[in-house]
Backbone as CSV, one residue per row, in Angstrom:
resi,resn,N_x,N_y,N_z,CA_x,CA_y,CA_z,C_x,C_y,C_z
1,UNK,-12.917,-20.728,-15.522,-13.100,-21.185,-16.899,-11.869,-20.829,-17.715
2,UNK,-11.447,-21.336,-18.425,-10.466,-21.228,-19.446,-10.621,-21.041,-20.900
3,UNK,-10.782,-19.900,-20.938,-10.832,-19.253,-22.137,-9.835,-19.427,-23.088
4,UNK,-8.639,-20.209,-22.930,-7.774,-19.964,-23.894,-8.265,-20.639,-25.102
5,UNK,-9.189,-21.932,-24.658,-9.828,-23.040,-25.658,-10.670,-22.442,-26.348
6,UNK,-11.159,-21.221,-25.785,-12.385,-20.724,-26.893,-11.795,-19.407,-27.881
7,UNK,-10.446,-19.038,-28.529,-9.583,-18.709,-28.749,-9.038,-19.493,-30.021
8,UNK,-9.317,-19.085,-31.237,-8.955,-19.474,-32.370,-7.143,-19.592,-32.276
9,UNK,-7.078,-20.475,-32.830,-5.263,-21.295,-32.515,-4.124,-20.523,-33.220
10,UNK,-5.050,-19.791,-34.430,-4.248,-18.671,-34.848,-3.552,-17.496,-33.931
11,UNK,-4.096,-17.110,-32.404,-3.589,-16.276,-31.896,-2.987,-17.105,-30.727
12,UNK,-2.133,-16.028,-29.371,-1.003,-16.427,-29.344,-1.438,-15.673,-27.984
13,UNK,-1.136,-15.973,-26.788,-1.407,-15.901,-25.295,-0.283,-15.072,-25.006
14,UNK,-0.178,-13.749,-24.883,1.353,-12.969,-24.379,1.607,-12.609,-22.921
15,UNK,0.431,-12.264,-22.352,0.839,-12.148,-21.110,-0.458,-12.001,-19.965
16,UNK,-0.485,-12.799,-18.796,-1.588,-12.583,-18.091,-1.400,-12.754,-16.712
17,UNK,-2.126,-11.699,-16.011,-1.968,-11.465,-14.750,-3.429,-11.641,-13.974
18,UNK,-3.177,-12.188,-12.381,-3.968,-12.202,-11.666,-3.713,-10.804,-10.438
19,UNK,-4.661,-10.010,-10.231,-4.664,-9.188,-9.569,-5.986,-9.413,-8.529
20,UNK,-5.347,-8.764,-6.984,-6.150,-9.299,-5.913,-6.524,-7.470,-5.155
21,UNK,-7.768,-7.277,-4.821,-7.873,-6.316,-4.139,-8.795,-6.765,-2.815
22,UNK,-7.990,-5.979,-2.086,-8.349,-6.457,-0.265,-9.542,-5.255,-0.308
23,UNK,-10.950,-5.451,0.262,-11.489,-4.492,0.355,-11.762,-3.765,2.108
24,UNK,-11.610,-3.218,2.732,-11.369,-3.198,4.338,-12.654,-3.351,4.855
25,UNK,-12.887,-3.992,6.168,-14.115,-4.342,6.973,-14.606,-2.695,7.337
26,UNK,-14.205,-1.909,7.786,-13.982,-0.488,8.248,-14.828,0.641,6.892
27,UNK,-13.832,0.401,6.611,-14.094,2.009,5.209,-14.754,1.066,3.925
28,UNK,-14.972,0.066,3.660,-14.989,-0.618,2.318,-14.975,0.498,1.097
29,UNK,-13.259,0.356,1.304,-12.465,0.603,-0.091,-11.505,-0.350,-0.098
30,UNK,-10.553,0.152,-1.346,-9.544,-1.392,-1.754,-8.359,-0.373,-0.602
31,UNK,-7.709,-1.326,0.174,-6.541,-1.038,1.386,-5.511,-1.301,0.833
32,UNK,-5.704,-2.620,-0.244,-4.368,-3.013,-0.533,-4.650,-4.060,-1.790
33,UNK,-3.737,-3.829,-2.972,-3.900,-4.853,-3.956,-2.519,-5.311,-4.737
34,UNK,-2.443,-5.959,-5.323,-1.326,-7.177,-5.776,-1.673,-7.296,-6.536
35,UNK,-0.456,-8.057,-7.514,-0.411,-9.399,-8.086,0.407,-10.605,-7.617
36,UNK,-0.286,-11.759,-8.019,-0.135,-12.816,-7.660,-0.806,-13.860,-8.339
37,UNK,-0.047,-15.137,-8.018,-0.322,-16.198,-8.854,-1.644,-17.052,-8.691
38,UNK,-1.949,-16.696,-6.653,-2.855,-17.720,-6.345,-3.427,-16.447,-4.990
39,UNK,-4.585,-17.328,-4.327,-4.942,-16.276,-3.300,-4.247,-16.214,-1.873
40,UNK,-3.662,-17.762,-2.017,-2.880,-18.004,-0.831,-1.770,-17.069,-0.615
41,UNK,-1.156,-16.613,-2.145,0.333,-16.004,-2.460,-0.297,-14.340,-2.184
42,UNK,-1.321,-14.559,-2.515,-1.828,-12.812,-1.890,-2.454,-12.731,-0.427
43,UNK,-2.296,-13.424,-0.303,-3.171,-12.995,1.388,-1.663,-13.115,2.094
44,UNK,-0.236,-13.799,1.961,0.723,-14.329,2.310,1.040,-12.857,1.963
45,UNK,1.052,-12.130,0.984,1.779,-10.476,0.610,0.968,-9.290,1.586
46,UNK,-0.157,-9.644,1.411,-1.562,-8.679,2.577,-0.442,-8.877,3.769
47,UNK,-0.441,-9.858,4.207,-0.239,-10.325,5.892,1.268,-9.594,6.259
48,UNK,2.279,-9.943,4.566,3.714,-9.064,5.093,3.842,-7.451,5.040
49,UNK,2.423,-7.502,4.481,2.408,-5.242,4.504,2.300,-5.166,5.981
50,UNK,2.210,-6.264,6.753,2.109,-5.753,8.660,0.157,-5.474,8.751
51,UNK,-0.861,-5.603,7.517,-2.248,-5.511,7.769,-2.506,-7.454,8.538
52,UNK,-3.069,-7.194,9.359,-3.789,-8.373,9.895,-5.295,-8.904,9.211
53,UNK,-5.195,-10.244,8.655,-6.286,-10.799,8.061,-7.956,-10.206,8.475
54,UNK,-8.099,-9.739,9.566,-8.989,-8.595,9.931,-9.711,-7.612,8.996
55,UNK,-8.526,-7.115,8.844,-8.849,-5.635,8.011,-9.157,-5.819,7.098
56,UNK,-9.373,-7.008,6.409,-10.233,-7.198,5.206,-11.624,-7.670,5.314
57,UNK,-12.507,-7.327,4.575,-13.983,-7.920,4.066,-13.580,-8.797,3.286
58,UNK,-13.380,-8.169,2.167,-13.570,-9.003,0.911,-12.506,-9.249,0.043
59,UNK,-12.641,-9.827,-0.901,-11.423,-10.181,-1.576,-11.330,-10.440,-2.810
60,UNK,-11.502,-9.285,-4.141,-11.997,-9.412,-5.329,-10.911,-9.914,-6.227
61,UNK,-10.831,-10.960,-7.064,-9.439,-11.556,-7.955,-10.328,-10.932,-9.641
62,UNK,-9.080,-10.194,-10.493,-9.473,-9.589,-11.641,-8.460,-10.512,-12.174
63,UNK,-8.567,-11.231,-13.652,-7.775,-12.348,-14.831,-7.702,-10.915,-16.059
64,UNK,-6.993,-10.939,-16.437,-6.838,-10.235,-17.561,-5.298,-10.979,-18.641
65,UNK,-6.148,-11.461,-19.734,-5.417,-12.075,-20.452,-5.518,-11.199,-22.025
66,UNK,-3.777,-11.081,-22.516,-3.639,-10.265,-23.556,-3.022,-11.263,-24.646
67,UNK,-3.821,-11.120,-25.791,-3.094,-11.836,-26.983,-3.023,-11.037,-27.960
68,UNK,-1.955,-12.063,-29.012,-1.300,-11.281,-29.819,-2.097,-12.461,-31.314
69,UNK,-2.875,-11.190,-31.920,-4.184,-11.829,-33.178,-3.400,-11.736,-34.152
Protein backbone atom coordinates (compact mmCIF):
# COMPACT_ATOMS: atom_id res chain seq x y z
CA UNK A 1 0.00 0.00 0.00
CA UNK A 2 1.22 3.42 -0.52
CA UNK A 3 0.92 5.61 2.01
CA UNK A 4 2.44 8.52 0.54
CA UNK A 5 -1.29 9.40 -0.90
CA UNK A 6 -2.70 9.34 2.48
CA UNK A 7 -0.13 12.10 3.54
CA UNK A 8 -1.25 15.68 3.47
CA UNK A 9 0.83 17.45 0.38
CA UNK A 10 2.07 19.86 2.82
CA UNK A 11 4.77 17.35 3.96
CA UNK A 12 7.68 16.13 2.16
CA UNK A 13 9.02 12.27 1.83
CA UNK A 14 12.96 12.45 3.05
CA UNK A 15 14.07 9.24 3.21
CA UNK A 16 12.96 5.50 3.11
CA UNK A 17 14.35 2.26 3.46
CA UNK A 18 13.46 -1.34 2.91
CA UNK A 19 15.06 -3.68 5.35
CA UNK A 20 15.08 -7.61 4.99
CA UNK A 21 15.72 -10.08 7.91
CA UNK A 22 16.62 -13.79 7.06
CA UNK A 23 15.23 -15.76 9.94
CA UNK A 24 17.33 -19.38 10.08
CA UNK A 25 15.49 -22.87 9.58
CA UNK A 26 17.86 -24.15 12.62
CA UNK A 27 17.89 -21.56 15.58
CA UNK A 28 14.91 -19.19 14.32
CA UNK A 29 16.69 -16.01 14.93
CA UNK A 30 17.53 -13.18 12.36
CA UNK A 31 21.22 -14.78 10.70
CA UNK A 32 21.38 -12.04 8.52
CA UNK A 33 19.69 -8.65 7.52
CA UNK A 34 20.03 -5.81 4.84
CA UNK A 35 18.92 -3.22 3.06
CA UNK A 36 17.67 -3.33 -0.16
CA UNK A 37 15.51 -2.17 -2.78
CA UNK A 38 13.62 -5.43 -3.67
CA UNK A 39 13.68 -9.14 -2.26
CA UNK A 40 15.39 -10.42 -5.22
CA UNK A 41 18.37 -7.70 -4.39
CA UNK A 42 18.32 -9.27 -0.83
CA UNK A 43 18.30 -12.80 -1.21
CA UNK A 44 21.14 -11.93 -4.21
CA UNK A 45 23.22 -10.13 -0.85
CA UNK A 46 22.06 -13.41 1.64
CA UNK A 47 23.51 -15.78 -1.14
CA UNK A 48 27.02 -13.45 -1.47
CA UNK A 49 27.56 -13.65 2.57
CA UNK A 50 28.54 -17.52 1.26
CA UNK A 51 24.81 -18.55 3.48
CA UNK A 52 22.96 -20.99 1.09
CA UNK A 53 19.15 -20.26 0.42
CA UNK A 54 18.66 -23.19 3.03
CA UNK A 55 19.50 -21.54 6.03
CA UNK A 56 16.66 -19.50 5.89
CA UNK A 57 12.89 -20.01 7.07
CA UNK A 58 11.61 -16.92 6.69
CA UNK A 59 11.92 -13.71 5.36
CA UNK A 60 10.50 -10.59 7.16
CA UNK A 61 10.64 -7.03 4.85
CA UNK A 62 10.25 -3.80 7.47
CA UNK A 63 9.21 -0.06 5.09
CA UNK A 64 10.01 2.71 7.22
CA UNK A 65 9.28 6.01 5.70
CA UNK A 66 10.49 9.48 7.29
CA UNK A 67 8.98 12.89 6.50
CA UNK A 68 9.71 16.19 6.92
CA UNK A 69 5.94 18.05 8.42
Amino acid sequence: MDRSKCVSSSVQLVQQERRFYFIGRTDRRVIFSVLADSLEEARQKFRASGRPDSDALFIIKTETEIYLA
